[in-house]
Jmol script that loads the backbone (N, CA, C; Angstrom):
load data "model"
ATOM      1  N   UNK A   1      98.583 145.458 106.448  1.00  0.00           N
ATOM      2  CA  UNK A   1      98.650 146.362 107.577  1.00  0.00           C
ATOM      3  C   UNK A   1     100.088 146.854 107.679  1.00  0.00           C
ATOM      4  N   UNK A   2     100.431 148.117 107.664  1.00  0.00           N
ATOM      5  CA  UNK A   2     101.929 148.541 107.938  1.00  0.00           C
ATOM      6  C   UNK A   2     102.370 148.345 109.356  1.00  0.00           C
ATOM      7  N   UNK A   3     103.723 147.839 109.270  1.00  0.00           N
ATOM      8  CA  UNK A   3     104.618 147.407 110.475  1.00  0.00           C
ATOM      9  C   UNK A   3     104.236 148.106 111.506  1.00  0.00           C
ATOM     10  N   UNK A   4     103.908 149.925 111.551  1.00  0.00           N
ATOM     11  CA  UNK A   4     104.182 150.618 112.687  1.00  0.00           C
ATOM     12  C   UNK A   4     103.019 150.329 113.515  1.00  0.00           C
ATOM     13  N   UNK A   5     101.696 150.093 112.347  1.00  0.00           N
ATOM     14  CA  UNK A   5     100.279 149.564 113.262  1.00  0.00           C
ATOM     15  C   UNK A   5     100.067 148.745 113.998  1.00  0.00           C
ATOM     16  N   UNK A   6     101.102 147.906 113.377  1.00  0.00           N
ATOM     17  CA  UNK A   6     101.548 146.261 113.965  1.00  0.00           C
ATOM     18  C   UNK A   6     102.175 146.894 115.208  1.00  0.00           C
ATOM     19  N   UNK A   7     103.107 147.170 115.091  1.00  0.00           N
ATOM     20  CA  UNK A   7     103.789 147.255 116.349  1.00  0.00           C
ATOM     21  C   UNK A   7     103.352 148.204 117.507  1.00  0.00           C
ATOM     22  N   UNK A   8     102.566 149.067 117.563  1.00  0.00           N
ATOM     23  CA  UNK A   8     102.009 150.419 118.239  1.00  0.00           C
ATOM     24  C   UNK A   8     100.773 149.927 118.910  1.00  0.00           C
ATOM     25  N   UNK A   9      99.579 149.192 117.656  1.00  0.00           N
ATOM     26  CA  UNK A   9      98.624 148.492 117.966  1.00  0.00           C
ATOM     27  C   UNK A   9      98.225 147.609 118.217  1.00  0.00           C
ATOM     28  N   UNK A  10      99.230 146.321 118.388  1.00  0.00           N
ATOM     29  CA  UNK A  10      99.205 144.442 118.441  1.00  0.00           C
ATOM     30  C   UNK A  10      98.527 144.512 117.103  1.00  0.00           C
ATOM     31  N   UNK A  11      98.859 145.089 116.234  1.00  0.00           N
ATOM     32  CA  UNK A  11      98.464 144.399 114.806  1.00  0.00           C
ATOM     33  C   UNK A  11      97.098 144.340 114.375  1.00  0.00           C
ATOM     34  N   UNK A  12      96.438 145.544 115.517  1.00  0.00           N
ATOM     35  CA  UNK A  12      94.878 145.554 114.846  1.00  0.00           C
ATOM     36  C   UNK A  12      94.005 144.846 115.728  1.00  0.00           C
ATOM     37  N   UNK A  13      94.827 143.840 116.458  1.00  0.00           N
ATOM     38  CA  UNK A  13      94.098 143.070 117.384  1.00  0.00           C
ATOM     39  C   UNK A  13      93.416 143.812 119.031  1.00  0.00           C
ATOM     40  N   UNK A  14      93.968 144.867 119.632  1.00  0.00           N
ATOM     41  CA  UNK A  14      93.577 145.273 120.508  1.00  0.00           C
ATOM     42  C   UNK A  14      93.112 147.025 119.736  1.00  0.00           C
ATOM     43  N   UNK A  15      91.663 147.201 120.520  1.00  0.00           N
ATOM     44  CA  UNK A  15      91.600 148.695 120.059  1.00  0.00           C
ATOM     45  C   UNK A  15      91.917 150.177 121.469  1.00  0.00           C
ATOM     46  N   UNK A  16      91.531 150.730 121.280  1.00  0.00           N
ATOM     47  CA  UNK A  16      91.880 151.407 122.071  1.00  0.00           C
ATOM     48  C   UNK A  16      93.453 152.178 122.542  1.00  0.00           C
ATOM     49  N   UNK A  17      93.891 152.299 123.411  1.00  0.00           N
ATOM     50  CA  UNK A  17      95.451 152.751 123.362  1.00  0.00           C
ATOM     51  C   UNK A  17      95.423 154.488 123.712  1.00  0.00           C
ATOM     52  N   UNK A  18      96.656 155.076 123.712  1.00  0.00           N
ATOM     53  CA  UNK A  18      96.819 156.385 124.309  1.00  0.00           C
ATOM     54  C   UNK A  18      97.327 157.056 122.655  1.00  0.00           C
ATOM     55  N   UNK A  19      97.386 156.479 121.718  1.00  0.00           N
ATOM     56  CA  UNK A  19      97.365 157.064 120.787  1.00  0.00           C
ATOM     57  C   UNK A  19      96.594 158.393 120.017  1.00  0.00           C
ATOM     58  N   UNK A  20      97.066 159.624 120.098  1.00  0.00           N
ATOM     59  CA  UNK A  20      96.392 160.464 120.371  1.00  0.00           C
ATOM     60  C   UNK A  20      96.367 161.517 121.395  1.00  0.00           C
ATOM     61  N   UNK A  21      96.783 160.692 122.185  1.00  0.00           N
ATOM     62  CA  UNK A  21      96.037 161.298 123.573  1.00  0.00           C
ATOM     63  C   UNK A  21      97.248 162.320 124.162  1.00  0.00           C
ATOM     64  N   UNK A  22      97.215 163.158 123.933  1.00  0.00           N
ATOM     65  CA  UNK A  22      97.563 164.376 124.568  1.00  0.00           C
ATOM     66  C   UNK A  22      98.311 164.399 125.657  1.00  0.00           C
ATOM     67  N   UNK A  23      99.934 163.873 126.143  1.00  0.00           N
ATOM     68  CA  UNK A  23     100.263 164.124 127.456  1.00  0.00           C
ATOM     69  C   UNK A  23      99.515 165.598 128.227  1.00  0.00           C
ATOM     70  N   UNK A  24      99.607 166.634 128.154  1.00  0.00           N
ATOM     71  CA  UNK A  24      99.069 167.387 128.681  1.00  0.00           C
ATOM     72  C   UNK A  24      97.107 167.167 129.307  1.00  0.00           C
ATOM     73  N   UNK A  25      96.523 166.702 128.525  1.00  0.00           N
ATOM     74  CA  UNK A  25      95.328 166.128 129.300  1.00  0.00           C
ATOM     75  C   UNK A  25      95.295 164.964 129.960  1.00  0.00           C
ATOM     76  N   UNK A  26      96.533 164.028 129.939  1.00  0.00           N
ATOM     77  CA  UNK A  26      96.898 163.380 130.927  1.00  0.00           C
ATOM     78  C   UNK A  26      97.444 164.076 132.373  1.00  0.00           C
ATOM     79  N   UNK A  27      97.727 164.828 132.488  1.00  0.00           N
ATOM     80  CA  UNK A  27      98.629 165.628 133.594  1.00  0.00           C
ATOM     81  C   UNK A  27      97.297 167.133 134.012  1.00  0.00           C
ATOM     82  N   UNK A  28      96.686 166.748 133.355  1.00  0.00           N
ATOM     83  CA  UNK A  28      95.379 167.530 133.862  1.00  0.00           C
ATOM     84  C   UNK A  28      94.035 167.267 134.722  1.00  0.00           C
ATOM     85  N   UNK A  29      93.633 166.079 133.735  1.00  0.00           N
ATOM     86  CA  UNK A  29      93.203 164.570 134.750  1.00  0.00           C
ATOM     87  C   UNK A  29      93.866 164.537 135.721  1.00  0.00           C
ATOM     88  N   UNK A  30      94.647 163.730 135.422  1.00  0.00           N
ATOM     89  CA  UNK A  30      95.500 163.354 137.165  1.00  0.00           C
ATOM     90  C   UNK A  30      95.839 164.466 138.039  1.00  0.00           C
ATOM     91  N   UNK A  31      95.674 165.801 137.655  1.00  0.00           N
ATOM     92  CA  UNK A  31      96.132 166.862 138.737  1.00  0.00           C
ATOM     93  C   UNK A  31      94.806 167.418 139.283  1.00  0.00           C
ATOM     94  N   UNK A  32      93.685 167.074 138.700  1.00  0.00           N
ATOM     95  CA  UNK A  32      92.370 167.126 139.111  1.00  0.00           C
ATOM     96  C   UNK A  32      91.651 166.188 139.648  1.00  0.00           C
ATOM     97  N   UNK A  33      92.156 164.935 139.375  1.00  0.00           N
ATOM     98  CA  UNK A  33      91.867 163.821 140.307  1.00  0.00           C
ATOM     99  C   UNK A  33      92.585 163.798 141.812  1.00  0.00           C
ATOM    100  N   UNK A  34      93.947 164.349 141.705  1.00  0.00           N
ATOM    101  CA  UNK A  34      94.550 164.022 143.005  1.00  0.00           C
ATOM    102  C   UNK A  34      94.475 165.465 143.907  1.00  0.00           C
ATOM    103  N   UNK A  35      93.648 166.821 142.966  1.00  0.00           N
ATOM    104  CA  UNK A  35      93.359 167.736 143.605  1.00  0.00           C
ATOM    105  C   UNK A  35      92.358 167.127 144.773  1.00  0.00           C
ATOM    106  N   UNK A  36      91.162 166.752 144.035  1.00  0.00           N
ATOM    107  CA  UNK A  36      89.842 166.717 144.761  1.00  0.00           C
ATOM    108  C   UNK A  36      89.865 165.035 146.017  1.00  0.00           C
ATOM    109  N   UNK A  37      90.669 164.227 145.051  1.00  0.00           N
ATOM    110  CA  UNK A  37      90.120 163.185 145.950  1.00  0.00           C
ATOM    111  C   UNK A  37      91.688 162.826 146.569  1.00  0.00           C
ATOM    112  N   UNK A  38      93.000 163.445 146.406  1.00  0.00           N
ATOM    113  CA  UNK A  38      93.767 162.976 147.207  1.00  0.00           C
ATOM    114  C   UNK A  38      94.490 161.719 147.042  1.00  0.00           C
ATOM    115  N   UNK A  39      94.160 161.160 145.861  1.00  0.00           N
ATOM    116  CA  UNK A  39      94.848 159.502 145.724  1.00  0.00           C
ATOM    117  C   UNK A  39      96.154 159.733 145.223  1.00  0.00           C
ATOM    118  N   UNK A  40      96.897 158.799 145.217  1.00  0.00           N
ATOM    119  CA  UNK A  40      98.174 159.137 144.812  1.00  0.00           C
ATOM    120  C   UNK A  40      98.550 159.070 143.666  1.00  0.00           C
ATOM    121  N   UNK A  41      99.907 159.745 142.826  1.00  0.00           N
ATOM    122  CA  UNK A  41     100.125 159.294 141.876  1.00  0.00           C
ATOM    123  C   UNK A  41      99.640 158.173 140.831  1.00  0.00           C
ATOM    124  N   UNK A  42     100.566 157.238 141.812  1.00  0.00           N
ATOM    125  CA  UNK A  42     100.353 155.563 140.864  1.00  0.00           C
ATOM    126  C   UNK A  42      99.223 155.134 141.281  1.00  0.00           C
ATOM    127  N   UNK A  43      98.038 155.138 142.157  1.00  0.00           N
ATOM    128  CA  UNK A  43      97.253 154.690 141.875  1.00  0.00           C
ATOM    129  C   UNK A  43      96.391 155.493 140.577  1.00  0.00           C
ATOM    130  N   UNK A  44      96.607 156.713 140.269  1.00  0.00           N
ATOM    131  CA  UNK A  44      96.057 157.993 139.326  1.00  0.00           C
ATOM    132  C   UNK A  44      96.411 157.116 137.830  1.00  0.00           C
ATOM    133  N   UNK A  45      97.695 156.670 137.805  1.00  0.00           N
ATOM    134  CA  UNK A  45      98.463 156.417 136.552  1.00  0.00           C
ATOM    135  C   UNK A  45      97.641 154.977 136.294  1.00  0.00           C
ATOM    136  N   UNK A  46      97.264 154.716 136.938  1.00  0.00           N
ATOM    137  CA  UNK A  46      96.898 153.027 136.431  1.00  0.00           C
ATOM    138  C   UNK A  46      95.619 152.966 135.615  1.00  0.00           C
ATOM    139  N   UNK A  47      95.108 153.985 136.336  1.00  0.00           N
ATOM    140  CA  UNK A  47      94.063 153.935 135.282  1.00  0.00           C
ATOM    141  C   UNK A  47      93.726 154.199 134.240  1.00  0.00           C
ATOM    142  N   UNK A  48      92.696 153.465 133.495  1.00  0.00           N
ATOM    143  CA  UNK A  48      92.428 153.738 131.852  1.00  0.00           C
ATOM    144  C   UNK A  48      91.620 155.502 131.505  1.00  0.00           C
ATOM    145  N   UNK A  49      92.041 155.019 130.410  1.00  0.00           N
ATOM    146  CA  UNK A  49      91.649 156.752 130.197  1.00  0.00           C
ATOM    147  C   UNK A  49      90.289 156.869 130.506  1.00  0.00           C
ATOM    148  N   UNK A  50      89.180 155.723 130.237  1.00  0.00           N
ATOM    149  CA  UNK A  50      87.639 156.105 130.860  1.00  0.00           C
ATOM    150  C   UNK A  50      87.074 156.034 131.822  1.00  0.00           C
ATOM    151  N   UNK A  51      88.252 155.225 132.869  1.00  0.00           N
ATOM    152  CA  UNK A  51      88.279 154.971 134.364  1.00  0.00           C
ATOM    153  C   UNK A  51      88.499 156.509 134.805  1.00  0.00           C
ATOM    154  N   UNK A  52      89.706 157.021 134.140  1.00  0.00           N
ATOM    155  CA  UNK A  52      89.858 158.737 134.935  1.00  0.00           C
ATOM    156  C   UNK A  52      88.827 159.806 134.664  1.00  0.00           C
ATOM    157  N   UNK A  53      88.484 159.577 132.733  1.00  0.00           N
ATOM    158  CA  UNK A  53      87.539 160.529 132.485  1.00  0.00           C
ATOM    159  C   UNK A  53      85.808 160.308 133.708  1.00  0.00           C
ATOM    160  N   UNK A  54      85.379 159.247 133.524  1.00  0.00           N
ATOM    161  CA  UNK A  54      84.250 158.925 134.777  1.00  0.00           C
ATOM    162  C   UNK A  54      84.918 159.414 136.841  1.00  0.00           C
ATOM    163  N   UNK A  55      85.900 158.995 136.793  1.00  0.00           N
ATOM    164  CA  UNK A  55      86.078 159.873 138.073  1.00  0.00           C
ATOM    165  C   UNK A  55      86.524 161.426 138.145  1.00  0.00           C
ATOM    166  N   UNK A  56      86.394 162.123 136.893  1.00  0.00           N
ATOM    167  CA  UNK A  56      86.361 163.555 136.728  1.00  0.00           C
ATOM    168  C   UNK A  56      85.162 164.031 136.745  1.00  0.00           C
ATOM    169  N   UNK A  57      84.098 163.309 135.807  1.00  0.00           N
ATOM    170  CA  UNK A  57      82.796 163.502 136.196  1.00  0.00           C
ATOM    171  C   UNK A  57      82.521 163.633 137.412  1.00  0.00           C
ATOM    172  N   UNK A  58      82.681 162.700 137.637  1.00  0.00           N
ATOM    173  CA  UNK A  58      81.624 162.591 139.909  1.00  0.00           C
ATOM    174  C   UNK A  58      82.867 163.372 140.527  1.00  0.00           C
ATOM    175  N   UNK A  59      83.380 163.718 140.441  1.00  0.00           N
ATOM    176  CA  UNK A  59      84.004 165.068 140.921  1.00  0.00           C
ATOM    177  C   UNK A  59      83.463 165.909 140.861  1.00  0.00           C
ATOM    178  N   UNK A  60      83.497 166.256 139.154  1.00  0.00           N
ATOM    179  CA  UNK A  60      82.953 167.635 138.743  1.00  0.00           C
ATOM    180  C   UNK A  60      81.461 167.490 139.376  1.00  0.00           C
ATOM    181  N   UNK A  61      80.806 167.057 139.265  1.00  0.00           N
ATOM    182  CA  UNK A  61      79.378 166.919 140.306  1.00  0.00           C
ATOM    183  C   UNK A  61      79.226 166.919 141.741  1.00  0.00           C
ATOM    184  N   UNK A  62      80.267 166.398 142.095  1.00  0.00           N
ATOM    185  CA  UNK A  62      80.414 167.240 143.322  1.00  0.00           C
ATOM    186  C   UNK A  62      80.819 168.330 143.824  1.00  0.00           C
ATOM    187  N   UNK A  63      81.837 169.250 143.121  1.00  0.00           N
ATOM    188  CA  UNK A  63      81.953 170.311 143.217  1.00  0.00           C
ATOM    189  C   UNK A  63      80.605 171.546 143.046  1.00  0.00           C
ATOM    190  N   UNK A  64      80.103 170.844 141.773  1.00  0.00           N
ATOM    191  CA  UNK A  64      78.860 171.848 141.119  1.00  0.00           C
ATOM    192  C   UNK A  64      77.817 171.992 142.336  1.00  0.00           C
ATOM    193  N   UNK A  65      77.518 170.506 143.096  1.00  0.00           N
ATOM    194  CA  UNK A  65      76.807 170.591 144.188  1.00  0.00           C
ATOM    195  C   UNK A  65      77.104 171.064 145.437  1.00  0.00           C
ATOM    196  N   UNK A  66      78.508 171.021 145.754  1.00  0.00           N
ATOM    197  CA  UNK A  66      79.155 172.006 147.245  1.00  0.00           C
ATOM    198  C   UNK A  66      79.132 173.601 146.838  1.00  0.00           C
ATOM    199  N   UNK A  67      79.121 173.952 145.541  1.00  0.00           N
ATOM    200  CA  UNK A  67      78.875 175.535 144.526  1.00  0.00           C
ATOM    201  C   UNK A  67      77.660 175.598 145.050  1.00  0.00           C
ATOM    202  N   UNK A  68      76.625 174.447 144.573  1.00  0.00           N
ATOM    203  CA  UNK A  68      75.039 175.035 144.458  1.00  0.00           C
ATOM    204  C   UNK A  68      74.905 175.420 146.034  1.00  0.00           C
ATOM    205  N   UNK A  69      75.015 174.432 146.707  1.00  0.00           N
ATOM    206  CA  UNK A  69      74.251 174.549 148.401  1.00  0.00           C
ATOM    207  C   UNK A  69      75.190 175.608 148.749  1.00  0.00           C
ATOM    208  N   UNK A  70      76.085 176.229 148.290  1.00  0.00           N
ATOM    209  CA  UNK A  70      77.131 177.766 148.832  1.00  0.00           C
ATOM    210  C   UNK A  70      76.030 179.293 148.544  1.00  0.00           C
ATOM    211  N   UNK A  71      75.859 179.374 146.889  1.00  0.00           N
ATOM    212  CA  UNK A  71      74.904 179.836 146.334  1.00  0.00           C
ATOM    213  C   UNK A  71      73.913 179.758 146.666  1.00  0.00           C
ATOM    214  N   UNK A  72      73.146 179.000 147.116  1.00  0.00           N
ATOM    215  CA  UNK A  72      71.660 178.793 147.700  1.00  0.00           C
ATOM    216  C   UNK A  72      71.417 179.497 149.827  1.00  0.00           C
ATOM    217  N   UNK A  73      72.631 179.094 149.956  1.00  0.00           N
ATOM    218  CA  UNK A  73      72.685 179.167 151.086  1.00  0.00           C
ATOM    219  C   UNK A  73      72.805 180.983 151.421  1.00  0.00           C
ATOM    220  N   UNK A  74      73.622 181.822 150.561  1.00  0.00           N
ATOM    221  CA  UNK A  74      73.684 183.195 150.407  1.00  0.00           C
ATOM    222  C   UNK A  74      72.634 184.182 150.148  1.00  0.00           C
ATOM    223  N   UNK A  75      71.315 183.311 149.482  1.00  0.00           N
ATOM    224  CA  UNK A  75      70.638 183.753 148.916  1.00  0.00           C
ATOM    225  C   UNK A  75      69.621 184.233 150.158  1.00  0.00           C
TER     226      UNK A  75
END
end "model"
wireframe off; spacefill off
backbone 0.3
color backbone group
């Protein structure tokens, strides 16, 4: 295993990590999480990347549903 895997990854032993991961869709998440629900920063930052991606979902579903009953209601 090369050193940098070792050192970046615990050596293979843990999977997962931010490797990859795009500062900018970090700062997109969190500016859409703390749009809709208001939490703060550091509680935003603590979480894992599938902890934020799942509270973007039930966001985004709630928005789609305060859209639908707007739309429905015009009609």
């Amino acid at each position: 295993m090369s050193r940098l895997r070792e050192e970046v990854r615990g050596g293979g032993r843990d999977f997962g990590g931010a490797i990859g991961y795009r500062p900018e869709q970090i700062f997109e998440e969190v500016a859409y999480l703390a749009y809709h629900f208001h939490w703060p920063y550091t509680h935003l930052m603590t979480l894992d990347h599938l902890e934020r991606r799942r509270w973007i979902e039930e966001a985004a579903r709630i928005v789609n549903r305060i859209n639908d009953a707007q739309t429905n209601s015009l009609e």
